[in-house]
N, C-alpha and C positions, 0 to 999 in steps of 0.2 A: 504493500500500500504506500503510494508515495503523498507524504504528509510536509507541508508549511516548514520551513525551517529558521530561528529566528538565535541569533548570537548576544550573547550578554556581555559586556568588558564592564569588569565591576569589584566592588569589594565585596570580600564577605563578613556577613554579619552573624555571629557566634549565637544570636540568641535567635537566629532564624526570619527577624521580622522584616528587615530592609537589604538593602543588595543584592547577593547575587539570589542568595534561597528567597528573599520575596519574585526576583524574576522569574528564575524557573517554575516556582509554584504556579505565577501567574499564565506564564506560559502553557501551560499546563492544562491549568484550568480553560484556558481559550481554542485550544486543541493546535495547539502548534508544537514540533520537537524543538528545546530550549536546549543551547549548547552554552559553554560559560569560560571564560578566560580568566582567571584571576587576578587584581591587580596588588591589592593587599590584604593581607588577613587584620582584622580588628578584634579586640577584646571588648564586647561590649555587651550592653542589655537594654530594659526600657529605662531605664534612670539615665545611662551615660554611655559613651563613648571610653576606657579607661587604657586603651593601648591600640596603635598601630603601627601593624609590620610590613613595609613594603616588598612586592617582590623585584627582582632582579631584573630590568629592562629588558636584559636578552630572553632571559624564562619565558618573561609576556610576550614577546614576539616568538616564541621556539610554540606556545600553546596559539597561537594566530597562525602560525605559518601547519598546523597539524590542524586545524578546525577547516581554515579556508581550502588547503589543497586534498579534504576529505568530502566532509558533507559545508558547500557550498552555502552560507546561512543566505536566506530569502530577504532576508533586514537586519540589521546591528542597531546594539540600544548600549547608549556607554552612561555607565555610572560611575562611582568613584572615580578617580585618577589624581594622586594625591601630589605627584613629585615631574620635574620636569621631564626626564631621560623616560618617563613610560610614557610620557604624552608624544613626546615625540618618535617613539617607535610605534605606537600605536597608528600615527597621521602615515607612517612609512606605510608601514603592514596595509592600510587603509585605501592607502594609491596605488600602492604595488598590485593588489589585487581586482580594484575598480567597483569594490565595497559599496554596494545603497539598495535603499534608503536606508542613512543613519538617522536613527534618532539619539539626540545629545541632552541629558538633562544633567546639568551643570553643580553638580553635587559640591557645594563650599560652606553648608551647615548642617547637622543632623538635627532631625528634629527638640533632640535637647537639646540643643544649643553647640554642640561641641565643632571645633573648624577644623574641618576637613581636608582641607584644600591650604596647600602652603603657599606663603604669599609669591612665592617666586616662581608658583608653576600656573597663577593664573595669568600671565603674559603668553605664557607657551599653549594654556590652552585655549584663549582666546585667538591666537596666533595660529595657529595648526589644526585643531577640534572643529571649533565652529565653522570654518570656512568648508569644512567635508561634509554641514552636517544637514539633513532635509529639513530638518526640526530640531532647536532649541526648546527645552521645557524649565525656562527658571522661576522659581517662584520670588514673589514680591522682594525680599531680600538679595536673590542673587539679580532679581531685572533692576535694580537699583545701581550694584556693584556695576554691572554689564552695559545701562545706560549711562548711567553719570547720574543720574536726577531722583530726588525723591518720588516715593511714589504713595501718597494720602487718599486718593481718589482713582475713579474708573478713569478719567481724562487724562491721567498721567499713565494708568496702564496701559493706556493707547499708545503715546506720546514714548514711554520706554518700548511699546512693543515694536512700535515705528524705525527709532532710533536703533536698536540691537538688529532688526531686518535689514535696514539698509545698508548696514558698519559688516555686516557679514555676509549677506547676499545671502540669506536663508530664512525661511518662515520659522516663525517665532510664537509659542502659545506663554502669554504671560499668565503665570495662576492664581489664582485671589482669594486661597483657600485661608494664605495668613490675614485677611481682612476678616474680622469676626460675624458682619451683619449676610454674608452671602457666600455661596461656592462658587461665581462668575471667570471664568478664564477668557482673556479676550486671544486671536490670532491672526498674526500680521502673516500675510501671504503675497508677494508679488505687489507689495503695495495697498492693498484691501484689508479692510479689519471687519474682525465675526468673530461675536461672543458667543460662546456658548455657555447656556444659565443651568447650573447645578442648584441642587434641594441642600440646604446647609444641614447635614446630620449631627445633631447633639451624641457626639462618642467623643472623651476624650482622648481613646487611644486609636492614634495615629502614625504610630514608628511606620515609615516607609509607605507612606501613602505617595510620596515623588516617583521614588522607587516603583512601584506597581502600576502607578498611570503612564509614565512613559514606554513601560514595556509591553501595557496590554495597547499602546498606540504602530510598538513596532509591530505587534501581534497584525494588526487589521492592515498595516500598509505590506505586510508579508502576503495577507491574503487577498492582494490586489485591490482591498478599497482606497479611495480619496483619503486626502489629509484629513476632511471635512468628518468623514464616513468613520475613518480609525477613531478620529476626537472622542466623537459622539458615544461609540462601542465604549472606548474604553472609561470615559466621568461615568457612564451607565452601571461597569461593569465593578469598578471603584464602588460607584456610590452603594450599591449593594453589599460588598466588600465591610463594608462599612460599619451598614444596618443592619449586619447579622450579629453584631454586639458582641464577639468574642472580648471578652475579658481575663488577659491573662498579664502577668510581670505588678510590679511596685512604681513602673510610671505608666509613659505615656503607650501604650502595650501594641500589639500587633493586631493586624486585620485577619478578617478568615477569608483567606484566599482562595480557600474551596469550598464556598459556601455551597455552588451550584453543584458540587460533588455529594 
């Protein structure tokens, strides 16, 4: 049977809720085969982040250069990327092989708070990542870093979604889930903005809600829908995610990824 194939470059997360195991789960869930590159391992849970190990540039590229010249992935979804030398063999690995649709979600906070992203590798992946990538997915914090401007209101999530499309030449869904009154993501495409309006679910655990919506987005553009068409599938697929209230950990906890299971 031949099935969707969709690639993850990511970290992992020890306690299962975000990174590479929220991908594949998600993946999973959406019926596509999930393959996975590692970039570093983390020591973490729902309260924190409390250690990370990066791996070795060439490693990362030796697990790209065995995923691409095997089972060919249908879409790439990149998460973590914490240090320069992986960003940049990663943009290698990426051209070398003629890699798309990537989707990029620009991983520089975890949901508690902890940064992820060293300040000297976000030049490199602004400079290498974004310009490979179909779609940007940063939320209100990184489209602030990304545009330059605060972002208080829907007018400015335009105005950053605007600014980070044109600076990259790549569609851009900026997300509004850190705004408290609404789940609103707007998306700059070619110039055009379209919001898409999500149900604000009262759950306060949300470890790796970034993490699962950009990958159930590689999900739908693997299976041949529109940027428009993936969006839609995957806040759907999320917000259910969601609403199944799995409660588990001492913070902010993980989603049930397999609720539909």
């Amino acid at each position: 049977m031949k099935r969707k194939t969709v690639l993850t470059i990511a970290g992992s997360d020890s306690s299962g809720g975000a990174g590479i195991q929220a991908d594949l789960k998600t993946m999973t869930a959406l019926g596509v085969y999930g393959m996975s590159v590692i970039t570093a391992l983390t020591a973490q849970n729902t309260t924190g982040v409390y250690g990370i190990l990066d791996a070795d540039p060439e490693f990362v590229a030796k697990q790209m250069d065995c995923v691409f010249t095997d089972i060919f992935p249908d879409a790439v979804k990149i998460g973590m990327v914490s240090q320069p030398g992986i960003i940049q063999v990663i943009a290698e690995k990426l051209k070398e092989y003629q890699a798309h649709p990537v989707v990029l979600d620009p991983v520089m906070v975890s949901t508690s708070g902890s940064r992820l992203l060293k300040e000297e590798a976000m030049d490199t992946l602004c400079t290498l990542l974004l310009p490979l990538s179909a779609l940007a997915t940063p939320n209100i914090p990184e489209a602030e870093i990304l545009s330059g401007i605060s972002i208080h209101n829907k007018e400015q999530m335009e105005e950053a979604a605007r600014i980070i499309s044109q600076k990259y030449q790549g569609a851009v869904l900026v997300k509004g889930g850190h705004q408290t009154e609404d789940a609103d993501d707007v998306l700059c495409q070619d110039g055009k903005l379209l919001w898409f309006h999500g149900r604000r679910i009262h759950n306060p655990n949300t470890h790796g809600t970034g993490c699962t919506l950009s990958s159930a987005i590689a999900c739908g553009l693997a299976k041949g829908m529109t940027m428009e068409e993936s969006i839609r599938q995957a806040k759907e697929y999320l917000s259910g995610a969601l609403a199944a209230g799995l409660d588990l950990g001492k913070g902010s906890g993980p989603l049930d990824h397999c609720y539909r299971i």
